[in-house]
Structures are given as structure tokens and as C-alpha cells.
C-alpha positions as CSV (number, residue, x, y, z in Angstrom):
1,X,0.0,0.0,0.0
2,X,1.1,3.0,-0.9
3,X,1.9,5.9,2.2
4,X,-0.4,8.7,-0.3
5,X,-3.3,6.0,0.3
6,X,-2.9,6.2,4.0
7,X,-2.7,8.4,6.9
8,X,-0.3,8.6,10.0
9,X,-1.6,7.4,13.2
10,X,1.2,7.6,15.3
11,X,4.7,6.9,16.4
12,X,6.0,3.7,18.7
13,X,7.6,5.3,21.7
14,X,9.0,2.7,23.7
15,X,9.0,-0.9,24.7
16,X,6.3,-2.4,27.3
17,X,8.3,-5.5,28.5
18,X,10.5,-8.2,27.6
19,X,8.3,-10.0,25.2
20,X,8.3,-7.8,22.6
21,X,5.3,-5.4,23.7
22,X,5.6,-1.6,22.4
23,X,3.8,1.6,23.1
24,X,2.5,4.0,20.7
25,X,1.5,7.1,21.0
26,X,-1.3,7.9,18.8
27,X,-2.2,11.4,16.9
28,X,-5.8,11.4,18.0
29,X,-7.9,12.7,21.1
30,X,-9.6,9.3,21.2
31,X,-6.8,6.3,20.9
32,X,-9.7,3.9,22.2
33,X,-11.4,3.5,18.8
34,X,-8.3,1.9,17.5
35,X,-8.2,-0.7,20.2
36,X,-9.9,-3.0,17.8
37,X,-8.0,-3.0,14.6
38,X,-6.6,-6.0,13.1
39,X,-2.8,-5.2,11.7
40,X,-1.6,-1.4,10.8
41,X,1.1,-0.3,8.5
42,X,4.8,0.5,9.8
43,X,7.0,3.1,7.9
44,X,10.8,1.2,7.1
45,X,12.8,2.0,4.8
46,X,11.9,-0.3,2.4
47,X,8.0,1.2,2.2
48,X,5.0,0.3,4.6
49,X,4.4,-3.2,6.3
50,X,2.0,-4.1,7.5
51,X,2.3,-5.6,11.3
52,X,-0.8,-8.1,12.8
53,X,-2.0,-7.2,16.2
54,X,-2.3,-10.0,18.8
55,X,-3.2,-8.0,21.5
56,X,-4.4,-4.0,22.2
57,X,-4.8,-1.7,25.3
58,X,-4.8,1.3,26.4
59,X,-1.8,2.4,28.8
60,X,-2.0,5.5,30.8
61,X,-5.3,6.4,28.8
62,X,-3.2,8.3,26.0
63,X,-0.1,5.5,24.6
64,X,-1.6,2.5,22.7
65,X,-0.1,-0.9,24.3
66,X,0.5,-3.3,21.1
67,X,1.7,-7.2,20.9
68,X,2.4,-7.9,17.0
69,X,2.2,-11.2,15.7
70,X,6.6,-12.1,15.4
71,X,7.3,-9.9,18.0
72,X,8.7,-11.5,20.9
73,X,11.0,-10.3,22.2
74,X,13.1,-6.8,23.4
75,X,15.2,-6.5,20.9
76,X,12.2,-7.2,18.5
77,X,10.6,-4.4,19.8
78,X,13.6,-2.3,20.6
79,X,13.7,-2.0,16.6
80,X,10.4,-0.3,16.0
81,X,11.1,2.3,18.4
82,X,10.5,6.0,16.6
83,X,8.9,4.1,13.9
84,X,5.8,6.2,12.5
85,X,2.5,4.2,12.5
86,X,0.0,4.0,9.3
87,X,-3.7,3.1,8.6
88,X,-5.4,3.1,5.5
89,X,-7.6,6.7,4.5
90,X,-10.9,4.6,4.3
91,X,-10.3,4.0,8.3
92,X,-10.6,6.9,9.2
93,X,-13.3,7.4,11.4
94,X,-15.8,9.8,9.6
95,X,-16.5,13.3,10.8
96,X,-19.8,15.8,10.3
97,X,-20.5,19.1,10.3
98,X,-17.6,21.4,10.3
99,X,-14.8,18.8,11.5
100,X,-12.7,17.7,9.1
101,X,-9.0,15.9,8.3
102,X,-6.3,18.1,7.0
103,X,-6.2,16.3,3.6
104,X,-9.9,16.2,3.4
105,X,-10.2,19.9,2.3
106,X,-7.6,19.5,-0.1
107,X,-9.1,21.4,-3.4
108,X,-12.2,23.2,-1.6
109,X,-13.1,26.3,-2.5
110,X,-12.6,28.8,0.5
111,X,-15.3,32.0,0.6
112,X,-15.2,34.5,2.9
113,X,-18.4,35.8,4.9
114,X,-19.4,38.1,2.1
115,X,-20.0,35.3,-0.4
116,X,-16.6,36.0,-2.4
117,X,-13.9,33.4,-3.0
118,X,-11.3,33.3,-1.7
119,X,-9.3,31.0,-3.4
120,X,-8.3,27.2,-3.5
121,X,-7.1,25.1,-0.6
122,X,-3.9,23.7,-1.7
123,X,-2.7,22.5,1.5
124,X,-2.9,22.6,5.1
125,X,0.5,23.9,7.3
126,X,0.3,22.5,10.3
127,X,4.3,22.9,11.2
128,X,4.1,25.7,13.3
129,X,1.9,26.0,16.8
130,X,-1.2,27.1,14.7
131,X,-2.2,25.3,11.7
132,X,-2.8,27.3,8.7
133,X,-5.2,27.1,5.3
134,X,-2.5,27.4,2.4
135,X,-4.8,29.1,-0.1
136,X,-3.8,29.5,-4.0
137,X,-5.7,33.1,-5.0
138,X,-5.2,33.8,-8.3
139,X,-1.8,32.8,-8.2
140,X,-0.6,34.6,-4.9
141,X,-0.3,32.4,-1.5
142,X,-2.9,33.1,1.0
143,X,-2.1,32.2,4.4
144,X,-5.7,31.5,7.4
145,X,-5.4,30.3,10.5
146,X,-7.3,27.0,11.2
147,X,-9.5,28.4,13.8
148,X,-13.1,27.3,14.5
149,X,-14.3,30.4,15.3
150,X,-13.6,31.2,11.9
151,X,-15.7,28.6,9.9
152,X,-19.1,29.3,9.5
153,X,-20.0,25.9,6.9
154,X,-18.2,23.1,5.2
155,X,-20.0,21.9,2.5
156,X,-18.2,18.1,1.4
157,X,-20.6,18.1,-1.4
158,X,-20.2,21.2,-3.1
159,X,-16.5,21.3,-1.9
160,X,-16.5,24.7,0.2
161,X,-15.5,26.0,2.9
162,X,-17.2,29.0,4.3
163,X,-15.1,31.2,6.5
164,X,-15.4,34.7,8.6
165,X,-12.4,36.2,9.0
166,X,-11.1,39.1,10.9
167,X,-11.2,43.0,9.5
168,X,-8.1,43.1,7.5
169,X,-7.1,39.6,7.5
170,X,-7.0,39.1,3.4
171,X,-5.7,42.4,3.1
172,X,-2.4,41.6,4.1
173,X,-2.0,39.3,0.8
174,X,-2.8,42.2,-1.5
């Protein structure tokens, strides 16, 4: 599977014991709907592979205690350590009203409270302590703040975002 089909999940942190056990730490507010799945996908260098799940629970609420399937013992484990975990998009939980996934909005139309477009989402920044809209506008880069105070409606079906944005906010672009 290829890593553009999939999205990240999260990164093994550590080793739980001797017997090959690891800890994840998942990039999610709810790491309890993954306590179910089957196998995920583990970034090497060679591409993804995909690792089967013996046994799943929570540790500490937040890390994500896994037993895979060939994994027994520390060393075993001591080799996935900083590894970043993968799942498939179409296991993705899915999300209504205005909550979406970064790579969701990819190619929605952004218009601001006065009806007007904005632009094109071409991709989301989320590098920095505030994740940003990365809007093509006619050519020039428009950067908005992920904020939900500042989205009024996303449409999935007509592929908009509608946004109200501060006095003066677009007019730094110009």
C-alpha cells in the first residue's frame, strides 16, 4: 500500500516489556477507537508493512499498548522504536459538520463571509503552533489560520469552505 493512500496514526515510543510489547502514541484525542483493529502499517525504509495485532490496550489512557504477531521479544521491539504508524484513509473514522482531516479539504473552495472566494485550498501547514489554510488566490499564497471560530460551513458536497475572517485579514495578501 502506498503511504499517499494512508494516513499517520502515530509513532511507537517505547518498549512495554521483555516480550516484545511496544507503546504508541497515537495522533488522536480518542486512541480507544483503535483498540480494535486488526494489523496497521509500519513506515521502514523499504516502504510500509503491514504488522498483525495480537493484542491492544490502552496504557496511561493516551499510549496505545500493542503485541504484534513475530514480535517477541526486546530486541524485537527495541527495533520499531520511533517508527511512525500508518492506517489506510478509508479507516478513518468519519466526521460531520464542520470537523474535518487536514487532507480532506484538499481542493475546496474557501469563501469568505461576504460570499466572495477566496481561493483554492492547496494544502494545510500545520508545522508551526497554529495550523494554517494554504490558499492559492489567483496565483498569490494566502495564508488563514485554522480556527473554529472562523468557519461558518463546510460543504463536502459542493466542496466549500465557508469562513469569517477578521477585518483586514486578506488584506495583508494584497
Amino acid at each position: 500500500m502506498l503511504k499517499e493512500e494512508c494516513f499517520f496514526l502515530g509513532t511507537i515510543v517505547g518498549k512495554y516489556s521483555f516480550k516484545g510489547e511496544i507503546l504508541a502514541k497515537l495522533d488522536t484525542d480518542s486512541p480507544d477507537i483503535y483498540l480494535k483493529i486488526d494489523s496497521l502499517l509500519i513506515e521502514t525504509p523499504h516502504g510500509l508493512v503491514p504488522y498483525f495485532i495480537n493484542r491492544s490496550t490502552l496504557h496511561k489512557s493516551s499510549l496505545l499498548r500493542l503485541k504484534f504477531e513475530g514480535v517477541d521479544s526486546e530486541s524485537g521491539a527495541e527495533a520499531l522504536i520511533k517508527k511512525d504508524l500508518f492506517l489506510p484513509l478509508n479507516m478513518l473514522p468519519p466526521l460531520e459538520g464542520n470537523q474535518f482531516y487536514f487532507h480532506e479539504i484538499i481542493d475546496f473552495i474557501a469563501i469568505d463571509q461576504f460570499n466572495k472566494e477566496i481561493g483554492r485550498i492547496i494544502s494545510v501547514n500545520d508545522s508551526g503552533p497554529q495550523p494554517l489554510f494554504v490558499i492559492d488566490s489567483e496565483g498569490s499564497e494566502i495564508l488563514i489560520p485554522i480556527h473554529d471560530n472562523y468557519i461558518i460551513k463546510l460543504d463536502r458536497g459542493e466542496k466549500e469552505i465557508h469562513l469569517d475572517l477578521p477585518d483586514g485579514l486578506l488584506d495583508i495578501f494584497k
